[in-house]
ZASEKOL-906393 format. One record per residue (C-alpha): residue in one letter; x, y, z. Coordinates in nm, 3 decimals, decimal comma, always signed. Layout:
<rs>
R   residu        c1        c2        c3
R        a         X         Y         Z
...
</rs>
This chain:
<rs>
R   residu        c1        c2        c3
R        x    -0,814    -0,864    +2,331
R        x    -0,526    -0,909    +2,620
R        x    -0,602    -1,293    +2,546
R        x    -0,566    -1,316    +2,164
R        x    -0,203    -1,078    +2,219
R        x    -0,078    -1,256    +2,500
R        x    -0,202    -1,654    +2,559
R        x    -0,275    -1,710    +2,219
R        x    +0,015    -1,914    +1,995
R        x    +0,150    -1,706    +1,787
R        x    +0,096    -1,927    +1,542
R        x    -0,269    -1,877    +1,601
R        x    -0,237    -1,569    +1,683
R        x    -0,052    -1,448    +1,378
R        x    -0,287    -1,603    +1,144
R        x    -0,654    -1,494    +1,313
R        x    -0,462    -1,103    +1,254
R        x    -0,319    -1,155    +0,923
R        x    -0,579    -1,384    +0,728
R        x    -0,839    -1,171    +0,712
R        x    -0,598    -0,867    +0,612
R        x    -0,487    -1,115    +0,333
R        x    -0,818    -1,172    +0,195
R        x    -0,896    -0,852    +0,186
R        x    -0,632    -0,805    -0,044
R        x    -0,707    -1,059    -0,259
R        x    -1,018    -0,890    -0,327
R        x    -0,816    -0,580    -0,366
R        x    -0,606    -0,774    -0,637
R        x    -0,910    -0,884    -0,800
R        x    -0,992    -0,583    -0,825
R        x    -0,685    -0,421    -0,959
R        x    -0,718    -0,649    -1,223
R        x    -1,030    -0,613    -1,303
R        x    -0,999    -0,217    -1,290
R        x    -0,731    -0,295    -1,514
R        x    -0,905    -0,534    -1,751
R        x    -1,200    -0,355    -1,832
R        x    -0,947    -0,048    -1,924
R        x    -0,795    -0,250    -2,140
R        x    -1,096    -0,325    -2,272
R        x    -1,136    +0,014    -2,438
R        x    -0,834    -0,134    -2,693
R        x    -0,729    +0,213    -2,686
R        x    -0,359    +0,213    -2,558
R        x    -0,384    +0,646    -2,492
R        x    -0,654    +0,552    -2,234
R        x    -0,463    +0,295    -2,097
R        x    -0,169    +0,467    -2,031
R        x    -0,370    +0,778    -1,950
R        x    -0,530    +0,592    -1,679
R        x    -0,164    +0,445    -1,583
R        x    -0,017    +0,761    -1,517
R        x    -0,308    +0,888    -1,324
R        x    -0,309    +0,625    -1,083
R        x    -0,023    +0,740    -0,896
R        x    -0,245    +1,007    -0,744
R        x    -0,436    +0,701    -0,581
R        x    -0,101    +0,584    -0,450
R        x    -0,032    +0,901    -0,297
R        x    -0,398    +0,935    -0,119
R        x    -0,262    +0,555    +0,026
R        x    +0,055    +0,734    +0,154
R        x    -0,133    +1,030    +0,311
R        x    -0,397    +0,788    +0,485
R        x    -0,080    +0,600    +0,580
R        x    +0,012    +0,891    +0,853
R        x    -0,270    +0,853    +1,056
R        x    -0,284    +0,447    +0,969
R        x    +0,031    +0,293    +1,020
R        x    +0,137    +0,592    +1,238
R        x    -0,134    +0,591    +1,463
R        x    -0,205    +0,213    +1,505
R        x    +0,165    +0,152    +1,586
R        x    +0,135    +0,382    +1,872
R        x    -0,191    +0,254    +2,005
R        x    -0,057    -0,157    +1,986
R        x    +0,265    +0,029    +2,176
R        x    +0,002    +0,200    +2,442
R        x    -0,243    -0,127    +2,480
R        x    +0,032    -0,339    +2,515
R        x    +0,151    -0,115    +2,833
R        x    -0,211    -0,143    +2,934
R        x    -0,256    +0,232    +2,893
R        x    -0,600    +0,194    +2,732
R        x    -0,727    +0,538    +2,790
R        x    -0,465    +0,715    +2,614
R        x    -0,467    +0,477    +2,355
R        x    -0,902    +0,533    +2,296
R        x    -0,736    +0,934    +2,264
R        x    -0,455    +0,838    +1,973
R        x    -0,773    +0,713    +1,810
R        x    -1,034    +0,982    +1,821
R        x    -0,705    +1,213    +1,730
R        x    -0,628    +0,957    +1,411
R        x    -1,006    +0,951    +1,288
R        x    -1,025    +1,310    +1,255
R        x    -0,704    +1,410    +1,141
R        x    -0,717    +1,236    +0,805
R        x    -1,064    +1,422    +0,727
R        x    -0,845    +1,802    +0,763
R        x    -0,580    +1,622    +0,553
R        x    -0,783    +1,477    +0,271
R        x    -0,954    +1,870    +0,200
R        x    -0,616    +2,019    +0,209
R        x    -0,543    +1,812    -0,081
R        x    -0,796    +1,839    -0,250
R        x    -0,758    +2,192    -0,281
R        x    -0,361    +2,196    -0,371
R        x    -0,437    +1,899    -0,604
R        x    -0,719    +2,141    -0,760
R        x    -0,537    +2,482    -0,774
R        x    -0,172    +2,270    -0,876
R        x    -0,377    +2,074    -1,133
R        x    -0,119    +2,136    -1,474
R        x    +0,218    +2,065    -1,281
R        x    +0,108    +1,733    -1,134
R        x    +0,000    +1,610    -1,461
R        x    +0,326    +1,715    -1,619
R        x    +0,475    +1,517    -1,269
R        x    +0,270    +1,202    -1,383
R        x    +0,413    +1,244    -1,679
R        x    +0,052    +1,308    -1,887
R        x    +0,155    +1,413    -2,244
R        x    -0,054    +1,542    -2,569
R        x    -0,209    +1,195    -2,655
R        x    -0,286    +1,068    -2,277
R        x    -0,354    +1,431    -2,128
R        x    -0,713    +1,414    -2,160
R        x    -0,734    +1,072    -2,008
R        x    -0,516    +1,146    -1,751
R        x    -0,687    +1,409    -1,678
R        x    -1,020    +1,253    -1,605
R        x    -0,860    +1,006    -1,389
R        x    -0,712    +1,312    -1,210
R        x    -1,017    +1,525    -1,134
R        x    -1,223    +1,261    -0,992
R        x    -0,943    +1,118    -0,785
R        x    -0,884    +1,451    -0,669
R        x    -1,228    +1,496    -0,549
R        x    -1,261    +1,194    -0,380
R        x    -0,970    +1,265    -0,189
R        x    -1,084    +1,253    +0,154
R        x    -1,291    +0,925    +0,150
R        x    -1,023    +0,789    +0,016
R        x    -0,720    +0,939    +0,274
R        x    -0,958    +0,876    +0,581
R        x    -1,041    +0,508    +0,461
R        x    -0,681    +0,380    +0,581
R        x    -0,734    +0,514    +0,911
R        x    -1,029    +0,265    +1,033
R        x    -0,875    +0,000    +0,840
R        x    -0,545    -0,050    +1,061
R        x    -0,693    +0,147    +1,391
R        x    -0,966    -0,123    +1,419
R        x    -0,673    -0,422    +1,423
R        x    -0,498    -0,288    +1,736
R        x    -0,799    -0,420    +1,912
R        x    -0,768    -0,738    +1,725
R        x    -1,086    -0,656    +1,512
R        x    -0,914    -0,799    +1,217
R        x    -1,212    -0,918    +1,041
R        x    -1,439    -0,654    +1,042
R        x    -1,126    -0,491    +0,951
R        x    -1,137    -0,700    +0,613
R        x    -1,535    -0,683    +0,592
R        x    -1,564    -0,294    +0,597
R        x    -1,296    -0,226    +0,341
R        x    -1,386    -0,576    +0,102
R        x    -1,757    -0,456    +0,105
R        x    -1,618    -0,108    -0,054
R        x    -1,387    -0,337    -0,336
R        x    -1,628    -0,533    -0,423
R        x    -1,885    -0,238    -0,453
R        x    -1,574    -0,089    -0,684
R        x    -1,573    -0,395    -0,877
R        x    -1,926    -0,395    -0,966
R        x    -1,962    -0,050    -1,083
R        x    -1,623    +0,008    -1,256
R        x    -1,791    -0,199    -1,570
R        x    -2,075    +0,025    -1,555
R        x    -1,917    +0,349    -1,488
R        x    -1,709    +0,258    -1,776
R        x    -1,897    +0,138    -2,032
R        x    -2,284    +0,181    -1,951
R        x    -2,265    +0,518    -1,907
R        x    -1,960    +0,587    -2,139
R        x    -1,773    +0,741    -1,857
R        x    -1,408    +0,608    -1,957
R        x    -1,121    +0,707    -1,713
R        x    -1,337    +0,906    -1,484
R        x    -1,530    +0,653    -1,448
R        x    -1,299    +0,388    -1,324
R        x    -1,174    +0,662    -1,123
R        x    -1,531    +0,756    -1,003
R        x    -1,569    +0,353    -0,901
R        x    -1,280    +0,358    -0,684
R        x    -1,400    +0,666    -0,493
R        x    -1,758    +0,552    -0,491
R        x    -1,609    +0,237    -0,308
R        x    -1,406    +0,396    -0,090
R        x    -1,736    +0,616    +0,065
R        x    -1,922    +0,323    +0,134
R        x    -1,595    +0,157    +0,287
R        x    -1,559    +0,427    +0,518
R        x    -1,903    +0,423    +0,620
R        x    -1,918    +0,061    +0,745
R        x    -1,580    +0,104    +0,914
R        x    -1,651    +0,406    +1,107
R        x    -1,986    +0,175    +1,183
R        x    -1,807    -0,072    +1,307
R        x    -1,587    +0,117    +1,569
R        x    -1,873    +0,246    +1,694
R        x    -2,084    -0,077    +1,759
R        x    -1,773    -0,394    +1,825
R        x    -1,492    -0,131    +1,956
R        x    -1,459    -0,128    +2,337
R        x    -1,111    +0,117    +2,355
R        x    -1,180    +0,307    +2,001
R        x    -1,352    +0,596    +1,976
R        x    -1,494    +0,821    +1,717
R        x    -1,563    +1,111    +1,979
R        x    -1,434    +1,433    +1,806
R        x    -1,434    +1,510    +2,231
R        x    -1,175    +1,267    +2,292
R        x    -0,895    +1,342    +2,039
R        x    -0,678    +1,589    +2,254
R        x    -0,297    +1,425    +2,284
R        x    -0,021    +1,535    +2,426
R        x    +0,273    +1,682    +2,152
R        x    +0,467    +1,391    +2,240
R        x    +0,179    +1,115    +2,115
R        x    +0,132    +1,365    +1,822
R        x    +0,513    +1,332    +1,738
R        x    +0,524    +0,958    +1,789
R        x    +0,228    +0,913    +1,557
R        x    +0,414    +1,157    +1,292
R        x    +0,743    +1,000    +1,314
R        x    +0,624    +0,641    +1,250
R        x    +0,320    +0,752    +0,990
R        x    +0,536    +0,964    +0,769
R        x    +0,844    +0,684    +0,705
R        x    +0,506    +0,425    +0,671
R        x    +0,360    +0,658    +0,418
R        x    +0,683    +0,738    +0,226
R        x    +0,674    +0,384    +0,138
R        x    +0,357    +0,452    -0,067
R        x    +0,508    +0,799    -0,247
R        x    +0,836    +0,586    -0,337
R        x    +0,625    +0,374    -0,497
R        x    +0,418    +0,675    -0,691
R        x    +0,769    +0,831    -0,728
R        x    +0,906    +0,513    -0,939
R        x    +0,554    +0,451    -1,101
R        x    +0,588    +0,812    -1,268
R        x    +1,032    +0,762    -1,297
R        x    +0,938    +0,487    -1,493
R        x    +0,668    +0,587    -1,689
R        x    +0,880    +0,913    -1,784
R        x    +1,147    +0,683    -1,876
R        x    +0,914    +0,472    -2,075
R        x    +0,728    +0,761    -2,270
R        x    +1,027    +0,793    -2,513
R        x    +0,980    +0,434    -2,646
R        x    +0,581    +0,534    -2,719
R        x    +0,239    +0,476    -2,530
R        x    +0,233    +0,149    -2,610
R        x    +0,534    +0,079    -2,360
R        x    +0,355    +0,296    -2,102
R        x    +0,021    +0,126    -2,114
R        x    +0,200    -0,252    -2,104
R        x    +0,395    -0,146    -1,809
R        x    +0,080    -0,030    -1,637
R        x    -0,059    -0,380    -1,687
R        x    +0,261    -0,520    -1,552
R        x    +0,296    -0,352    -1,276
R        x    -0,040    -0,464    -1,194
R        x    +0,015    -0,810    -1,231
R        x    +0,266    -0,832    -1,035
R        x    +0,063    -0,668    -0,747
R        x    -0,035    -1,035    -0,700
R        x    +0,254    -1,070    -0,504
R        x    +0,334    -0,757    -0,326
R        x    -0,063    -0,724    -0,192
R        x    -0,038    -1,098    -0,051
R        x    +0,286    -1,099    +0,107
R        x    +0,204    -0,726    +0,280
R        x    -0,145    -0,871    +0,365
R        x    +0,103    -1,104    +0,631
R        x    +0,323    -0,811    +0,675
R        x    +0,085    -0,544    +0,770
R        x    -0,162    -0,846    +0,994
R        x    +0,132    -0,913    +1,181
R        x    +0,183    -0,512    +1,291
R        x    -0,091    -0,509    +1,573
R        x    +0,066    -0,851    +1,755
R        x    +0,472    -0,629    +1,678
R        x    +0,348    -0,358    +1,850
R        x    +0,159    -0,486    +2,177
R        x    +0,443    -0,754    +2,220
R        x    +0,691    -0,483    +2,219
R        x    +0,463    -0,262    +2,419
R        x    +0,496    -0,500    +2,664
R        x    +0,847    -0,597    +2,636
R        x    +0,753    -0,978    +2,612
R        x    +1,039    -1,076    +2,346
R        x    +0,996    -1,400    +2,323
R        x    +0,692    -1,372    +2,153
R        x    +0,834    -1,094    +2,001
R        x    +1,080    -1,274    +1,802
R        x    +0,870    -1,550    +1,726
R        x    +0,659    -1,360    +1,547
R        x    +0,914    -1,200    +1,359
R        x    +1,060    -1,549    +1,251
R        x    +0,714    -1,672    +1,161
R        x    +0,639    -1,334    +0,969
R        x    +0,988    -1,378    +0,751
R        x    +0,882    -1,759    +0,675
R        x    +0,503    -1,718    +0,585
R        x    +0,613    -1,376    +0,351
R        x    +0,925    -1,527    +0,238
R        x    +0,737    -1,862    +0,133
R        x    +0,433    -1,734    -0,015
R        x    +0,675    -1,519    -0,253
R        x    +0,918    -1,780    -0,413
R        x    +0,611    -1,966    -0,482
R        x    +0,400    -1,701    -0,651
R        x    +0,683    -1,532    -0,816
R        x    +0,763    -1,905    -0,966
R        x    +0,379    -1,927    -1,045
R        x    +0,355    -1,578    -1,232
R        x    +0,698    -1,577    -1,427
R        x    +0,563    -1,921    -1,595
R        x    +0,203    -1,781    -1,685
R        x    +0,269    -1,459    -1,786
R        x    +0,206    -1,431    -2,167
R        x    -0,182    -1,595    -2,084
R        x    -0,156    -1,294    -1,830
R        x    -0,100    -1,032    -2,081
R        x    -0,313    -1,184    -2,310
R        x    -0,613    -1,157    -2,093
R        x    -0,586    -0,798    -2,091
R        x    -0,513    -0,718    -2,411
R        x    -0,510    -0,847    -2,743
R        x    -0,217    -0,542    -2,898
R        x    +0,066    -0,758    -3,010
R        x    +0,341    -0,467    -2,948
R        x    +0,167    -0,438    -2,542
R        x    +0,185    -0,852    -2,531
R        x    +0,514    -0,832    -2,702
R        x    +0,614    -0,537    -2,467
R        x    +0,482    -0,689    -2,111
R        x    +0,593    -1,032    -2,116
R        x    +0,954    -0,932    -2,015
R        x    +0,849    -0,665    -1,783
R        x    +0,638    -0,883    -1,568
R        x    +0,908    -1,122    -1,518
R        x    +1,171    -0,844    -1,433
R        x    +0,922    -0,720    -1,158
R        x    +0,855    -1,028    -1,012
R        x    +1,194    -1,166    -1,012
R        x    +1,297    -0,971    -0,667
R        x    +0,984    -1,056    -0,506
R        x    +1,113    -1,260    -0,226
R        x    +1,399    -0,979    -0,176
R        x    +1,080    -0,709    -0,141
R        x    +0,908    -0,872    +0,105
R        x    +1,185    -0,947    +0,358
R        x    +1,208    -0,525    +0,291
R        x    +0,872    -0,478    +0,423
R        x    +0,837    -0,733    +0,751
R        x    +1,147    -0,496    +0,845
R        x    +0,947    -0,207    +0,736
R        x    +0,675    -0,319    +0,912
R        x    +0,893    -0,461    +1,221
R        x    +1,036    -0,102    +1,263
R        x    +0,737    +0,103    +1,275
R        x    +0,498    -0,160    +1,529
R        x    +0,840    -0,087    +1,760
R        x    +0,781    +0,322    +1,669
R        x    +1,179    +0,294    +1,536
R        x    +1,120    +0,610    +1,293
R        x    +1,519    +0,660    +1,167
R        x    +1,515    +0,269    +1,028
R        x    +1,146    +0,258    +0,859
R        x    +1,268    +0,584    +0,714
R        x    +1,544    +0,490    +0,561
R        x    +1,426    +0,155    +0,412
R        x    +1,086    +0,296    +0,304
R        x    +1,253    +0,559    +0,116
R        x    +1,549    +0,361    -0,016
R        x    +1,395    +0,116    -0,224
R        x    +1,142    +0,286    -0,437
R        x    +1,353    +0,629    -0,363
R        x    +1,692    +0,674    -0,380
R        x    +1,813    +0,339    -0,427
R        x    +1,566    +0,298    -0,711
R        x    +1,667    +0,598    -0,908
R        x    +2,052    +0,565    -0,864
R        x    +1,959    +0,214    -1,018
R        x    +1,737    +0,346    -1,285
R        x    +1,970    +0,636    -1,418
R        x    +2,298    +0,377    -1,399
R        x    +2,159    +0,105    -1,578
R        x    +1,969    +0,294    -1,858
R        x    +2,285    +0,424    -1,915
R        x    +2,464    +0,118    -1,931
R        x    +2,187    -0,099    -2,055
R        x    +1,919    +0,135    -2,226
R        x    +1,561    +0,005    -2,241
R        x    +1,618    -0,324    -2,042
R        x    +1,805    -0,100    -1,768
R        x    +1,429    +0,046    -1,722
R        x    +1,272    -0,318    -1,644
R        x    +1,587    -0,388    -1,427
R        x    +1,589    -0,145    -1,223
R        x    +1,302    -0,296    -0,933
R        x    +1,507    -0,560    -0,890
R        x    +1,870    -0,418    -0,832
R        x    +1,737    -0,195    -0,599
R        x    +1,529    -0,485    -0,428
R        x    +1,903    -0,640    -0,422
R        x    +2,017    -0,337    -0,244
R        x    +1,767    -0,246    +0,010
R        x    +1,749    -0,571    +0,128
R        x    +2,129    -0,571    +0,245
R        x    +2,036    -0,246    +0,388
R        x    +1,748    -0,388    +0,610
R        x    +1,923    -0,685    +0,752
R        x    +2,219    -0,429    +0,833
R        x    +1,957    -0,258    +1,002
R        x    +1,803    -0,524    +1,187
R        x    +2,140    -0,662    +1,334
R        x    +2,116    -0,281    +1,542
R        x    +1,781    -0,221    +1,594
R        x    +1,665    -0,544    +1,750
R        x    +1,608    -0,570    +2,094
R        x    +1,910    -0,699    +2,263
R        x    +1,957    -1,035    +2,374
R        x    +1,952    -0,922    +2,787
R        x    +1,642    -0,797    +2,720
R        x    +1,494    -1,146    +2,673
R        x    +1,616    -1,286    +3,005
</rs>
């Protein structure tokens, strides 16, 4: 491990972390599409956007498994980098058990608060039903899928990157497989693309926690070795919780937008639930670099080598920053094939075309957001990843959203991403220019 973090190149050693986190989420893409394909498949837009407003809930189990994530593996790179492995093996039996309390707590609030979070989602009398399938089984599956993102970033600190990508694409590609089936064979509908994604996410977490246990050396799965002091449970808090806010932003503006979109008819809903998964292409590939570069953040800092330090950083804004303009330039010129692979309605193509091309066109601008993001929590900077992870999909995102659609209407909706993308991005360089180590420091 010390090897890979400290006499690698970064350029080698920025790639052997972040590749395999990449490829993983291609395979998550594929499967987001696919998900969404074979529910569009149905050619029944209620169940489409039923299923659209539903999947929020998934994006808030990715928040909550965030926490323990993001949180904990930022303070673990931090600790290994210091060479404090013992404490570090702690953080990690603490983080592996943790998510397990978390994910039956919800479960229960999500089962007894069932009504008022599909009226949050913004379910209404034609896409209840389906939105309420989607619910129940997400609901249920709650703790696979809150613990899964726990093993997933944990097992990178150690630079065990690939198994990493092998546990969790073994679980997608399991997903893949059955959401056809689920669907279709056995006439399950929404619950059962919702009952493929949690199916997936079991089998993920069982080859993960596997893999700890066989390849880690300074992991642990002991439920004996996850005492920490209050401190270590604070640090782990105060980084998780701005990492994870990032993910409820992002339900938060899914369900803004959807209950902006509901006015204009389903059909709206359902196209901008294909759009926004579309455009996934981008975000998922650009935050594959951005989240694979964490691990080598947060041991360089650790160990207060900032050289290294801020060639990774310079590497991590070229690579994201690159791999955007291209694949924003790709998908604004292929879109209406895009649509039309998903589904045949001439009011969703009509609809989606212009949406997909408003959400890609701050791409770039969202993935400088997120190596900051990323930057600040690997150095455990909580006040900064805060701020940025709530600003773009939060509060700069809904002053945005209620200012243009009243200036602008229904395009003020699909313009909304990217002013606040504009904003926040001003607001992360700002934030950079304090938070960065200081030059002396380097000497």
């Amino acid at each position: 491990m010390d090897k890979l973090f400290e006499q690698t190149s970064i350029r080698k050693a920025y790639f052997t972390l972040s590749l395999p986190v990449v490829l993983n989420m291609v395979v998550t893409l594929v499967y987001n599409l696919v998900d969404t394909f074979f529910v569009s498949k149905t050619q029944n837009p209620n169940l489409v956007a039923g299923v659209s407003q539903g999947a929020p809930l998934f994006t808030l189990m990715i928040a909550l498994g965030d926490i323990f994530g993001l949180g904990g593996s930022s303070v673990i790179s931090r600790l290994f980098g210091e060479k404090k492995y013992d404490v570090g093996r702690r953080v990690s039996g603490y983080c592996f058990y943790a998510p397990l309390v978390c994910g039956v707590v919800v479960t229960i609030i999500m089962l007894v608060f069932q009504a008022p979070f599909l009226h949050l989602l913004g379910a209404s009398g034609a896409t209840w039903k389906y939105a309420r399938e989607y619910y129940l089984v997400i609901t249920f599956g709650a703790t696979a899928i809150i613990f899964n993102f726990s093993p997933v970033n944990i097992l990178r600190t150690e630079g065990l990157a690939v198994e990493s990508m092998a546990g969790s694409m073994i679980g997608t590609l399991i997903n893949i497989v059955l959401n056809p089936l689920f669907i279709f064979t056995f006439g399950l509908g929404a619950a059962g693309s919702a009952l493929a994604t949690v199916t997936g996410n079991v089998i993920a977490d069982l080859l993960l926690v596997h893999f700890i246990r066989t390849r880690s050396k300074h992991l642990t799965t002991s439920i004996h070795e996850t005492k920490i002091s209050r401190h270590l449970q604070a640090q782990i808090y105060a980084i998780g919780i701005p990492a994870s806010v990032t993910n409820l932003m992002a339900t938060f503006a899914v369900a803004m937008t959807n209950d902006f979109l509901i006015s204009y008819g389903a059909v709206k809903v359902a196209a901008m639930g294909i759009s926004m998964k579309i455009s996934t292409v981008i975000n998922m590939i650009f935050a594959g670099f951005a989240f694979g570069a964490q691990p080598l953040i947060g041991y360089t800092y650790g160990a207060k080598d900032y050289k290294r330090y801020y060639q990774t950083i310079r590497l991590d804004l070229l690579v994201v920053g690159g791999c955007a303009i291209v694949l924003t330039i790709l998908l604004a010129v292929i879109t209406p094939w895009l649509i039309q692979w998903f589904m045949s309605n001439p009011q969703v193509i009509h609809s989606g075309i212009p949406m997909i091309r408003w959400l890609v066109s701050s791409s770039t601008l969202a993935g400088v957001i997120l190596v900051f993001t990323t930057m600040f929590q690997s150095m455990g900077k909580a006040l900064p990843a805060f701020l940025l992870s709530f600003s773009r999909q939060g509060l700069v995102f809904s002053l945005c959203m209620i200012v243009l659609v009243h200036l602008f209407g229904y395009t003020g909706i699909l313009a909304a991403q990217a002013a606040a993308d504009t904003i926040t991005s001003v607001i992360a360089i700002c934030l950079f220019m304090v938070y960065r180590p200081h030059k002396k420091a380097q000497e």
